[in-house]
mmJSON file of the N, C-alpha and C atoms, coordinates in Angstrom:
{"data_MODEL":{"atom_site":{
"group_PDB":["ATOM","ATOM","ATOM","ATOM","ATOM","ATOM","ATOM","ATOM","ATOM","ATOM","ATOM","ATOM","ATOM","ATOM","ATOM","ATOM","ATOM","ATOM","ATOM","ATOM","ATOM","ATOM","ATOM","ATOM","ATOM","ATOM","ATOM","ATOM","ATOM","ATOM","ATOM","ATOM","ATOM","ATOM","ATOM","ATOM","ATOM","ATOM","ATOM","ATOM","ATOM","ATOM","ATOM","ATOM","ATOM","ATOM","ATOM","ATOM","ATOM","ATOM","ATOM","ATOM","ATOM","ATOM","ATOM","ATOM","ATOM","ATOM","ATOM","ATOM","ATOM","ATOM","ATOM","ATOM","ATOM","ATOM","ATOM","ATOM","ATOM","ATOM","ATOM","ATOM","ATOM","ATOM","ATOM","ATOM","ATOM","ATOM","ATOM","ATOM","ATOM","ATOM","ATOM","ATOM","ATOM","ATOM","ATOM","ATOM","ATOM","ATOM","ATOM","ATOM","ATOM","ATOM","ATOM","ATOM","ATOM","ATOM","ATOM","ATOM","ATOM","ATOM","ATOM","ATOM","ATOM","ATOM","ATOM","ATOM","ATOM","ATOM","ATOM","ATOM","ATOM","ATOM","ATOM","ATOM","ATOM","ATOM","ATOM","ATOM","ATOM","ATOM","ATOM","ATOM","ATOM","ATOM","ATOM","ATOM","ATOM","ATOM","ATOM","ATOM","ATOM","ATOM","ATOM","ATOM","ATOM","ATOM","ATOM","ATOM","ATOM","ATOM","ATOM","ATOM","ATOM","ATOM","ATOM","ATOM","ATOM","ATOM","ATOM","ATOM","ATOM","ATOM","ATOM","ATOM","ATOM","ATOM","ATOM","ATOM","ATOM","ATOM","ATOM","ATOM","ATOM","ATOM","ATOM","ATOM","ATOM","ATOM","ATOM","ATOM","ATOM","ATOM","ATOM","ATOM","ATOM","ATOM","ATOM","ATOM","ATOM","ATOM","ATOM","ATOM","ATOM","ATOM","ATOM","ATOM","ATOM","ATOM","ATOM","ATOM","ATOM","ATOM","ATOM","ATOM","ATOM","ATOM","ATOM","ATOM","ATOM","ATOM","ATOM","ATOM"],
"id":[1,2,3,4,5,6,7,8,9,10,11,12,13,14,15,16,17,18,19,20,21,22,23,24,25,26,27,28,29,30,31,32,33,34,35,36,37,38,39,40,41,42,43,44,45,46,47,48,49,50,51,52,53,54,55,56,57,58,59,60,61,62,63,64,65,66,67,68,69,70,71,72,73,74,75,76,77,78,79,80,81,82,83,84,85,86,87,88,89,90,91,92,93,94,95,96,97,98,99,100,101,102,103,104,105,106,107,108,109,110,111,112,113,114,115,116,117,118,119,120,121,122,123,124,125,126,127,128,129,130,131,132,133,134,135,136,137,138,139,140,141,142,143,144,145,146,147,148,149,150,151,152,153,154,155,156,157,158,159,160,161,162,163,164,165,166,167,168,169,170,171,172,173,174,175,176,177,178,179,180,181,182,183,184,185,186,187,188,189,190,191,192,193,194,195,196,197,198,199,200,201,202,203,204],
"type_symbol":["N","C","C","N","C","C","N","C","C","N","C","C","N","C","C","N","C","C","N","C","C","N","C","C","N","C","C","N","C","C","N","C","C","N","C","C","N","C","C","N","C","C","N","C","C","N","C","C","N","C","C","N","C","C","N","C","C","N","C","C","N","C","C","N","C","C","N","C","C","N","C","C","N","C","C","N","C","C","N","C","C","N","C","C","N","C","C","N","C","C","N","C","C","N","C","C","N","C","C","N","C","C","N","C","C","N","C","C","N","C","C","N","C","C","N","C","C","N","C","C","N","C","C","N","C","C","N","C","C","N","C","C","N","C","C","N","C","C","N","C","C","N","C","C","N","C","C","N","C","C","N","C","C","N","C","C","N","C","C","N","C","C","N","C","C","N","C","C","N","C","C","N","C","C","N","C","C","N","C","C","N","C","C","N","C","C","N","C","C","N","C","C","N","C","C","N","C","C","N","C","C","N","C","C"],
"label_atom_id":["N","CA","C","N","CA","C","N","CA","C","N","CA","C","N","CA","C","N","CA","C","N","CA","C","N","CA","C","N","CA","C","N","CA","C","N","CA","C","N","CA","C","N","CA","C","N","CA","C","N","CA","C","N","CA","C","N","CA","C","N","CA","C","N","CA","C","N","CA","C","N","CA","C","N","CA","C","N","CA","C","N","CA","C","N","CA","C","N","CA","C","N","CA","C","N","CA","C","N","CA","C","N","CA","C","N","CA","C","N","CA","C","N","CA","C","N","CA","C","N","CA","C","N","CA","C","N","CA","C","N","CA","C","N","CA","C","N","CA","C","N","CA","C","N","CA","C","N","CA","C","N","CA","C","N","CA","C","N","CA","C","N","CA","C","N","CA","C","N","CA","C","N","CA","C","N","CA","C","N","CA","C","N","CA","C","N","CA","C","N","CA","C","N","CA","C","N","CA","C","N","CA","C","N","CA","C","N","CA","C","N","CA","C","N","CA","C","N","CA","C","N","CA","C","N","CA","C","N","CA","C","N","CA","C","N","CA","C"],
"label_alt_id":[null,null,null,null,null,null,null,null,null,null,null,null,null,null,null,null,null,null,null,null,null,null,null,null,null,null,null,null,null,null,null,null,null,null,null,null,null,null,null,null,null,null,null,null,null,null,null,null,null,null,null,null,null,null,null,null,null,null,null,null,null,null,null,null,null,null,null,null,null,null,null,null,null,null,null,null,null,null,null,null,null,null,null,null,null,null,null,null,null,null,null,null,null,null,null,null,null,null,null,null,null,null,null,null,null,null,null,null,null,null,null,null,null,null,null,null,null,null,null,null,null,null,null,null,null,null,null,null,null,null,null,null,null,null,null,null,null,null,null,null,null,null,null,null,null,null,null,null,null,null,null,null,null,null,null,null,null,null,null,null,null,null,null,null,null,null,null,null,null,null,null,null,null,null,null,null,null,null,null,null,null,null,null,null,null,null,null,null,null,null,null,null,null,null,null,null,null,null,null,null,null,null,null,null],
"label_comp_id":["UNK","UNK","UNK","UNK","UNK","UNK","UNK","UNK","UNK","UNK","UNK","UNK","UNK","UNK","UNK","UNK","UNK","UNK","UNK","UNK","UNK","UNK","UNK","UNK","UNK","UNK","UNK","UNK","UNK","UNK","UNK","UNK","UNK","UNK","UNK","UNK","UNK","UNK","UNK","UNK","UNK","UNK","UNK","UNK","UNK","UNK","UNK","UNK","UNK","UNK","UNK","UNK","UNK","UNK","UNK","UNK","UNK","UNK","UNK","UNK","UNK","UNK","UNK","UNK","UNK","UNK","UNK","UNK","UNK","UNK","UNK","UNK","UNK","UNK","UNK","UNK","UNK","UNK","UNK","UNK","UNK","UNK","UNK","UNK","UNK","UNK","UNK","UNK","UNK","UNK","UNK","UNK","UNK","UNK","UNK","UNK","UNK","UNK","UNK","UNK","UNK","UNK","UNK","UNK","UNK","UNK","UNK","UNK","UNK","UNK","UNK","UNK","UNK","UNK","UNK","UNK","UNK","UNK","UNK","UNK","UNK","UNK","UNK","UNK","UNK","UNK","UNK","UNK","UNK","UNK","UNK","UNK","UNK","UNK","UNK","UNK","UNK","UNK","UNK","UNK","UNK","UNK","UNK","UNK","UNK","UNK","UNK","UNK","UNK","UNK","UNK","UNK","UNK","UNK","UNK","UNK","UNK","UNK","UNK","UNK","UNK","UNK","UNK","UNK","UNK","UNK","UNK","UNK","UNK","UNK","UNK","UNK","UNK","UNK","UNK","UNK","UNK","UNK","UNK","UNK","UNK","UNK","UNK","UNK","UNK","UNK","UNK","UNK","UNK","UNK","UNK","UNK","UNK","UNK","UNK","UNK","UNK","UNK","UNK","UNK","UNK","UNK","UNK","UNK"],
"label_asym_id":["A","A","A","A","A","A","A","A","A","A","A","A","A","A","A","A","A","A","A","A","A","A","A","A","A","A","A","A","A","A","A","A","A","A","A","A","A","A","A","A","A","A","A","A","A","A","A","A","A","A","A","A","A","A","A","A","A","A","A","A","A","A","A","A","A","A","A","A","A","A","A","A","A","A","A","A","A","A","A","A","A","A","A","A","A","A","A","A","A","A","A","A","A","A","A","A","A","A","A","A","A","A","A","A","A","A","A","A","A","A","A","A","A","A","A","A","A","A","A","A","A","A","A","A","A","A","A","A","A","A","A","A","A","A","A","A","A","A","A","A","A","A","A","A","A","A","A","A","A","A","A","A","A","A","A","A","A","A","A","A","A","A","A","A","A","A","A","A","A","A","A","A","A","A","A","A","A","A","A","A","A","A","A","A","A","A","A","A","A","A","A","A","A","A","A","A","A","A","A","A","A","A","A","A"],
"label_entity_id":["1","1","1","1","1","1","1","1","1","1","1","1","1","1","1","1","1","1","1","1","1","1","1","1","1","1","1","1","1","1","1","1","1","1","1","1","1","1","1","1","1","1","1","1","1","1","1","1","1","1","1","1","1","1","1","1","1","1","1","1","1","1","1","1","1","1","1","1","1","1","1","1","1","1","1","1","1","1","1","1","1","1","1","1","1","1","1","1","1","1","1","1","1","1","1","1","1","1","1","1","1","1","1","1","1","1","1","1","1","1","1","1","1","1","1","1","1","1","1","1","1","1","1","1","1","1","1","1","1","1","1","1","1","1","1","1","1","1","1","1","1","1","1","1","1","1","1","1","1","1","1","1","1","1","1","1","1","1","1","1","1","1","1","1","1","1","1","1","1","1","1","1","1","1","1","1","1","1","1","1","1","1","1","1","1","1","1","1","1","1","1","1","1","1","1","1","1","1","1","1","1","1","1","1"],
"label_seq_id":[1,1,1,2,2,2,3,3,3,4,4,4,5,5,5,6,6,6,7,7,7,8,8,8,9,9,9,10,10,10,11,11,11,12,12,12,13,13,13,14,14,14,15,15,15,16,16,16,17,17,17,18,18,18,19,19,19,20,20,20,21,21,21,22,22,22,23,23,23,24,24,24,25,25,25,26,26,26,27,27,27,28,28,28,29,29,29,30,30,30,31,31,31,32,32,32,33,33,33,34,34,34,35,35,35,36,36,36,37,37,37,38,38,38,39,39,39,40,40,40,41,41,41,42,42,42,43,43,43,44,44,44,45,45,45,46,46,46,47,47,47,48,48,48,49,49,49,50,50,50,51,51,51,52,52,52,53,53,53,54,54,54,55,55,55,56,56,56,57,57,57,58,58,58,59,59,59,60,60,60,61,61,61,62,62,62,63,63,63,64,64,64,65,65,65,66,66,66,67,67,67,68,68,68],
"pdbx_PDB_ins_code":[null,null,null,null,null,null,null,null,null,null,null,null,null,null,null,null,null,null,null,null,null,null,null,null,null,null,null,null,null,null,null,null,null,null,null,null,null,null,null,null,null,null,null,null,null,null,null,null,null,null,null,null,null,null,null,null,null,null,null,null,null,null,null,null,null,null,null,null,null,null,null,null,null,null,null,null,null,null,null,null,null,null,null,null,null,null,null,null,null,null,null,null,null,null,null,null,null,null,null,null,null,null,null,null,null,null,null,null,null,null,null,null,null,null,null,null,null,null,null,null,null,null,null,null,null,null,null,null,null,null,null,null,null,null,null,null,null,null,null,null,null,null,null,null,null,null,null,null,null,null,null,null,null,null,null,null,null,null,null,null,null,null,null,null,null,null,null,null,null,null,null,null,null,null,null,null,null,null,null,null,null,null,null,null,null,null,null,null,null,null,null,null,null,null,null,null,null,null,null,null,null,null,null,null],
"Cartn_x":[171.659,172.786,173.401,174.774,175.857,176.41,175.766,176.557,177.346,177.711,178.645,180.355,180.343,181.495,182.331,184.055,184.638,184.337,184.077,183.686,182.758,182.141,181.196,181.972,183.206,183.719,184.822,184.883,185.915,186.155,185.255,185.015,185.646,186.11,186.221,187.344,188.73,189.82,189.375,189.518,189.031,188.422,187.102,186.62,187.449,188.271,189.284,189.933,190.38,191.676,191.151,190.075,189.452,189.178,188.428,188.216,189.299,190.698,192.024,192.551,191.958,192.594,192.335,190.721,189.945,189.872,190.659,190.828,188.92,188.27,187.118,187.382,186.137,186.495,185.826,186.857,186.328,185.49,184.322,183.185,183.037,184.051,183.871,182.441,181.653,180.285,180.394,181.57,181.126,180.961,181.435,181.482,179.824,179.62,177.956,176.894,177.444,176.242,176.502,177.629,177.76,177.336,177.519,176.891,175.091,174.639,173.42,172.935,173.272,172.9,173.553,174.677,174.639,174.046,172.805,172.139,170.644,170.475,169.424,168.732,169.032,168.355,168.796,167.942,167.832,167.875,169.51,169.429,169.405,169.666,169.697,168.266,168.03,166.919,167.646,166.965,167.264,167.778,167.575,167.282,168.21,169.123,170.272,170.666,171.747,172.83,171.908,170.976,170.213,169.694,169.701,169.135,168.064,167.109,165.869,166.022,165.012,164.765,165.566,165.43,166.58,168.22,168.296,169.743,169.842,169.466,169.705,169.466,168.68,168.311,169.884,170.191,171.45,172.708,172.556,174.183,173.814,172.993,172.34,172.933,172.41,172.737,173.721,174.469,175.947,176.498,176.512,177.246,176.802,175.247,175.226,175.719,176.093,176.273,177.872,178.446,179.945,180.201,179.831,180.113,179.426,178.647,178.462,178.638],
"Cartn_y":[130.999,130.1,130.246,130.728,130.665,128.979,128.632,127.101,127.474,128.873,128.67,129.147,129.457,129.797,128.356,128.312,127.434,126.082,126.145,125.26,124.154,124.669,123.969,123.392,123.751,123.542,122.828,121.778,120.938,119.426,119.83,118.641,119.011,120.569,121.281,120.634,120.669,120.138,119.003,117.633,116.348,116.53,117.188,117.162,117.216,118.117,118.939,118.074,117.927,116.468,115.04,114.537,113.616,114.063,115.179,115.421,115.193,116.355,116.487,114.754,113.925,112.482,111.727,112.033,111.078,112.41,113.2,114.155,114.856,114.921,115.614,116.988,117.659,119.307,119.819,120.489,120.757,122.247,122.334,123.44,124.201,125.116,125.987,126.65,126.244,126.969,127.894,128.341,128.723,129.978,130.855,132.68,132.601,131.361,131.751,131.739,131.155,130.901,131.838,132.689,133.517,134.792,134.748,135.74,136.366,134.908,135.049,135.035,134.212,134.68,135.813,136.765,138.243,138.863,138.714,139.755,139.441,138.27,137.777,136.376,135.741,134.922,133.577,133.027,132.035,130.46,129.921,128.726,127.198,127.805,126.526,126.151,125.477,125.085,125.445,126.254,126.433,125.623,124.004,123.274,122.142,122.128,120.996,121.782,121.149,121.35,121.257,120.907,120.783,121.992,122.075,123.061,123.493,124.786,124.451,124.833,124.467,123.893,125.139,126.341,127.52,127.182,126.828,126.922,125.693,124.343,123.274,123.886,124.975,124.687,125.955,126.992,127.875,127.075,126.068,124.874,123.903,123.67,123.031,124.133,124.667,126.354,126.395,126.451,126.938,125.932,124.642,123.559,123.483,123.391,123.75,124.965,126.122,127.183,126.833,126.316,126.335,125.2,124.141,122.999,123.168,124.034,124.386,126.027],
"Cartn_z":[-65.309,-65.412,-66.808,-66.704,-68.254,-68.593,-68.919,-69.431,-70.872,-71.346,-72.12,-71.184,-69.578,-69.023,-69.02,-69.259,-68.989,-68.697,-67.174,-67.072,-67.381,-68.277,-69.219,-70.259,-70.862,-71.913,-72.122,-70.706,-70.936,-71.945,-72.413,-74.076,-75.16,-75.156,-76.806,-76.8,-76.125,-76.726,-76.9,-76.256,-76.291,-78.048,-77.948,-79.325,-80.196,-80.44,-81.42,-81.722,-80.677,-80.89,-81.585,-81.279,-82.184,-83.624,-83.652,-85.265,-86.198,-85.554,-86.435,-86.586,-85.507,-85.636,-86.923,-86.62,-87.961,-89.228,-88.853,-90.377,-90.241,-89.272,-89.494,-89.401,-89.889,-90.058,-88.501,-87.477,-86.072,-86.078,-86.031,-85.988,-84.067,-84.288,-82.818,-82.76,-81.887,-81.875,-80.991,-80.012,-78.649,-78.902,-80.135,-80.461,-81.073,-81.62,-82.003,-80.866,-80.068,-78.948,-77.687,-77.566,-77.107,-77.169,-78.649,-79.278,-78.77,-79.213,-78.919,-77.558,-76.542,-75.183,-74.529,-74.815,-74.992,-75.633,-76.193,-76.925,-76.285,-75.276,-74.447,-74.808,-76.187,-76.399,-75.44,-74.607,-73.914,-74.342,-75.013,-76.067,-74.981,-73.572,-72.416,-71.655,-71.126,-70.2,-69.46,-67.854,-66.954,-66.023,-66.02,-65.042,-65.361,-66.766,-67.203,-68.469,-68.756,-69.947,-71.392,-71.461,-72.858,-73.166,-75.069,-75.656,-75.781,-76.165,-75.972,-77.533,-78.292,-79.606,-80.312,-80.069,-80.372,-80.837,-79.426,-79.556,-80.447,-80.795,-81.662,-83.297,-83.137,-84.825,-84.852,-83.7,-84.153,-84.592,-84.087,-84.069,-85.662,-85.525,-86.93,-87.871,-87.905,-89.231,-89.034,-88.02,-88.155,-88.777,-88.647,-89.013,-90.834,-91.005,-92.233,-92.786,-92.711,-93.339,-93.148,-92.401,-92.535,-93.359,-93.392,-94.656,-95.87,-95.795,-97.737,-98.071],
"occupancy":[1.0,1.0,1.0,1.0,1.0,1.0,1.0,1.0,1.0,1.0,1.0,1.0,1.0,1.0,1.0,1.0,1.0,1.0,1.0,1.0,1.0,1.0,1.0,1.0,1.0,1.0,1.0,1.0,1.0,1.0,1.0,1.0,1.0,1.0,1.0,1.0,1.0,1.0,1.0,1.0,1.0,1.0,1.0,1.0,1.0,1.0,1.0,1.0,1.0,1.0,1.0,1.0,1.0,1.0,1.0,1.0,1.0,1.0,1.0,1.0,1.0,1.0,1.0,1.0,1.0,1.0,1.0,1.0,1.0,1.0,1.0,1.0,1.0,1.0,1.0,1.0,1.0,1.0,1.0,1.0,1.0,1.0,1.0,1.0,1.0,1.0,1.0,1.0,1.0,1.0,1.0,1.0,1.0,1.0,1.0,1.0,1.0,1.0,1.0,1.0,1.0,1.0,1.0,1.0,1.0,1.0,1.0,1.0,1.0,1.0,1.0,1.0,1.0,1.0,1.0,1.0,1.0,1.0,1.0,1.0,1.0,1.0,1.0,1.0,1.0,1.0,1.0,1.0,1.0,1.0,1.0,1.0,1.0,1.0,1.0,1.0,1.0,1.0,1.0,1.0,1.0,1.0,1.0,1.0,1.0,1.0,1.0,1.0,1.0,1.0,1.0,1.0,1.0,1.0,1.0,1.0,1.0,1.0,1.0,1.0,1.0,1.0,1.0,1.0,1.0,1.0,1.0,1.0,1.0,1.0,1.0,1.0,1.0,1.0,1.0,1.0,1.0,1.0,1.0,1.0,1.0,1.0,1.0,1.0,1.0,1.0,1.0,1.0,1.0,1.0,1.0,1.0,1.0,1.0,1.0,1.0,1.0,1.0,1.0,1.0,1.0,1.0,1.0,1.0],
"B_iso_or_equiv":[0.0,0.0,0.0,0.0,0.0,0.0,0.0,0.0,0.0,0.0,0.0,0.0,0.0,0.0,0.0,0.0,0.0,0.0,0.0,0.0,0.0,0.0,0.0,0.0,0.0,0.0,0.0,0.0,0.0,0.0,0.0,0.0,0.0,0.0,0.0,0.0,0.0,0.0,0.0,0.0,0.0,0.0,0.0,0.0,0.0,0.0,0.0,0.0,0.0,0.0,0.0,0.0,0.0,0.0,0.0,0.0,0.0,0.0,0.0,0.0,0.0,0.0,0.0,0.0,0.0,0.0,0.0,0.0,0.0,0.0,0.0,0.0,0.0,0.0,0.0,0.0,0.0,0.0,0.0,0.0,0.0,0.0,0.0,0.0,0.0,0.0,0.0,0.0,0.0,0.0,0.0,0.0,0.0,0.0,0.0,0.0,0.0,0.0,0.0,0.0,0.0,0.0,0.0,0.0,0.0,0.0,0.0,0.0,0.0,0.0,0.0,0.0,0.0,0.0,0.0,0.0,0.0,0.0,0.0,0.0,0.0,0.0,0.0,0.0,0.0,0.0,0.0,0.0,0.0,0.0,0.0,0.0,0.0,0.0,0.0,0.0,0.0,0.0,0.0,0.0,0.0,0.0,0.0,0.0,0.0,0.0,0.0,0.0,0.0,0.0,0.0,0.0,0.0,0.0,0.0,0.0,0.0,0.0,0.0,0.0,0.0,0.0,0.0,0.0,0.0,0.0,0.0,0.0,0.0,0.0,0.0,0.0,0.0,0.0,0.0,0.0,0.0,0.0,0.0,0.0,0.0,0.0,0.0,0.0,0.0,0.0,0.0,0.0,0.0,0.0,0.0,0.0,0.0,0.0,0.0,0.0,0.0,0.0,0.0,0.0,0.0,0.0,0.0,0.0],
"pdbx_formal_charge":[null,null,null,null,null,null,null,null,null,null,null,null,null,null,null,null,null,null,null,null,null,null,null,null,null,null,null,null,null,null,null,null,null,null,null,null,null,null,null,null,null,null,null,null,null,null,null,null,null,null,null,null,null,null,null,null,null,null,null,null,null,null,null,null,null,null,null,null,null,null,null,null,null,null,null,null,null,null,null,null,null,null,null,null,null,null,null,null,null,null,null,null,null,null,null,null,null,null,null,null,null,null,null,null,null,null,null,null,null,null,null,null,null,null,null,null,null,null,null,null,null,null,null,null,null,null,null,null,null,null,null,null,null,null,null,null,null,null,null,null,null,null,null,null,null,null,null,null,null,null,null,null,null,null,null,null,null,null,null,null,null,null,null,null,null,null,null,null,null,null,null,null,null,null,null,null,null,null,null,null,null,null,null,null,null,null,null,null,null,null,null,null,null,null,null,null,null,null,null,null,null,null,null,null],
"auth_seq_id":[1,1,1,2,2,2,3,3,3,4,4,4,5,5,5,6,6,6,7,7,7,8,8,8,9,9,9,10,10,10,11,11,11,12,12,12,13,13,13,14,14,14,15,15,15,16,16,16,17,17,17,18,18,18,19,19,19,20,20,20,21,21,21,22,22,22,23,23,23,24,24,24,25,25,25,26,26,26,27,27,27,28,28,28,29,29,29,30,30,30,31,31,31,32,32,32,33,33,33,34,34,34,35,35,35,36,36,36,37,37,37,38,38,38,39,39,39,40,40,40,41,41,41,42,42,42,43,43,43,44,44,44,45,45,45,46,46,46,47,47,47,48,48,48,49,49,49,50,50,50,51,51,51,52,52,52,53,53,53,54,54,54,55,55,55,56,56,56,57,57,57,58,58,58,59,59,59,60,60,60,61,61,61,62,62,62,63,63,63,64,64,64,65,65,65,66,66,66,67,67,67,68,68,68],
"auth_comp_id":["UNK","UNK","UNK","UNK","UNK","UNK","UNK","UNK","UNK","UNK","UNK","UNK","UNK","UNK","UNK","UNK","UNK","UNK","UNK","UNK","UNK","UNK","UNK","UNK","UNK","UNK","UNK","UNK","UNK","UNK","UNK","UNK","UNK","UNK","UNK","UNK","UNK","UNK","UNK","UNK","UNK","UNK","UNK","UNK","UNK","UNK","UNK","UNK","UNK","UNK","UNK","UNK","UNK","UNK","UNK","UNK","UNK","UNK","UNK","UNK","UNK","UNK","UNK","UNK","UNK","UNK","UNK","UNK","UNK","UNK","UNK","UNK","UNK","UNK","UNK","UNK","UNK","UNK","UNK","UNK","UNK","UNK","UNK","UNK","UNK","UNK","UNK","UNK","UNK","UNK","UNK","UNK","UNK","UNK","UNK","UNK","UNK","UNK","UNK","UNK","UNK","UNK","UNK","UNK","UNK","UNK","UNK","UNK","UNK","UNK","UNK","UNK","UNK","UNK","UNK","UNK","UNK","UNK","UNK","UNK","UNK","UNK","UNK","UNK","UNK","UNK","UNK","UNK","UNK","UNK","UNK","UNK","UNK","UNK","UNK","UNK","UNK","UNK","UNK","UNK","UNK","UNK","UNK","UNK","UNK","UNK","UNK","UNK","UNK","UNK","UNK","UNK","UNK","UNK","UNK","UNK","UNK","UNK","UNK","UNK","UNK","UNK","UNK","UNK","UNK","UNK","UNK","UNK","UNK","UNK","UNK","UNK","UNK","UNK","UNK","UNK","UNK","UNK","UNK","UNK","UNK","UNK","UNK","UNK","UNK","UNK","UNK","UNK","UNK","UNK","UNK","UNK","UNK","UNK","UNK","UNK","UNK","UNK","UNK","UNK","UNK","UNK","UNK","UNK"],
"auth_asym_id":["A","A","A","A","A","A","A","A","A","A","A","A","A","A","A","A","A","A","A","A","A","A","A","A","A","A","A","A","A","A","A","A","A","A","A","A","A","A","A","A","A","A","A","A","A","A","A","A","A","A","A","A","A","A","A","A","A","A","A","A","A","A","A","A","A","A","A","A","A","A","A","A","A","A","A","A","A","A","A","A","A","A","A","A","A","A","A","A","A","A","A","A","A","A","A","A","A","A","A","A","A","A","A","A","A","A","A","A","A","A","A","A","A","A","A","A","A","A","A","A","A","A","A","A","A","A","A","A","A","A","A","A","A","A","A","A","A","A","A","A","A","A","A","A","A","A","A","A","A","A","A","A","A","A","A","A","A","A","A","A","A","A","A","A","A","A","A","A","A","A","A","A","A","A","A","A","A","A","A","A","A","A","A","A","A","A","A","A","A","A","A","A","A","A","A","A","A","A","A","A","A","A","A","A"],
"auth_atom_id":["N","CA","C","N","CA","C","N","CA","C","N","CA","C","N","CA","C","N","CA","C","N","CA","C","N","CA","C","N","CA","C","N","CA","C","N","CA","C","N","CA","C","N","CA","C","N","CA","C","N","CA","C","N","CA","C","N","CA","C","N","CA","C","N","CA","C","N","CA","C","N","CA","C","N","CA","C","N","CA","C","N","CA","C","N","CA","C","N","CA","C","N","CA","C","N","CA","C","N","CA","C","N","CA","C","N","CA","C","N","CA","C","N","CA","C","N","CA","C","N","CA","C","N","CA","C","N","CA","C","N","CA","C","N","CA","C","N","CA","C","N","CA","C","N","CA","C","N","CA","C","N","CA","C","N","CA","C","N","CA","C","N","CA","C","N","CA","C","N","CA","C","N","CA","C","N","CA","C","N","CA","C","N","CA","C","N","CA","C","N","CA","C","N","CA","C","N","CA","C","N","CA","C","N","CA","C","N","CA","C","N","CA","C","N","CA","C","N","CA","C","N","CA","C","N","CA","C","N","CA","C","N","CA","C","N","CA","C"],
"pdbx_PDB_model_num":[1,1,1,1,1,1,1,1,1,1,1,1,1,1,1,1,1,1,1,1,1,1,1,1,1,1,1,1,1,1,1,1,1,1,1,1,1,1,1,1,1,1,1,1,1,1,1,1,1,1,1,1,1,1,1,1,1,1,1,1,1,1,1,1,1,1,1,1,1,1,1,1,1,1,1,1,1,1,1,1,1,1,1,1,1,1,1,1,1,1,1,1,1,1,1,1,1,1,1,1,1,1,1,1,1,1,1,1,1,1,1,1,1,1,1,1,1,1,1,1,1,1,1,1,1,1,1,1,1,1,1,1,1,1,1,1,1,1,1,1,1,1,1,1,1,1,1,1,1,1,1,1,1,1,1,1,1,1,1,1,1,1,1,1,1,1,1,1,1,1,1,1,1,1,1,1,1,1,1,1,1,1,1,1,1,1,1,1,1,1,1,1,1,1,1,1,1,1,1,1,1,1,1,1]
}}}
C-alpha cells in the first residue's frame, strides 16, 4: 500500500493555507518520503495511515534540519 499517492494528500492544501494564515513556515514532506519509499524503505504500517518509528524520526529531521 502507497499512502504517499494523491489521494492520501488531501490535507496539504488545507495545511498550507493555515500555516501562510497564522504566518507559519509550511514544511512539504511529500519529496522526502517519497524519496525514501522509492528506494524501499517501509515508513507506513501496513494495516493504517500511521508511521512506523522510521518514517516519524525522517519527518522529525526534516523539520529540524529545515528550521535551523
Amino acid at each position: 500500500m502507497k499512502l504517499n499517492k494523491p489521494e492520501y494528500q488531501i490535507h496539504q492544501q488545507y495545511l498550507k493555507e493555515n500555516c501562510e494564515r497564522l504566518n507559519i513556515q509550511f514544511i512539504d514532506l511529500t519529496n522526502s518520503i517519497k524519496e525514501k519509499e522509492s528506494n524501499g524503505e517501509r515508513l507506513y504500517w501496513d494495516y493504517d495511515q500511521h508511521m512506523r518509528a522510521k518514517g516519524y524520526q525522517l519527518v522529525g529531521e526534516t523539520i529540524w534540519n529545515q528550521l535551523n
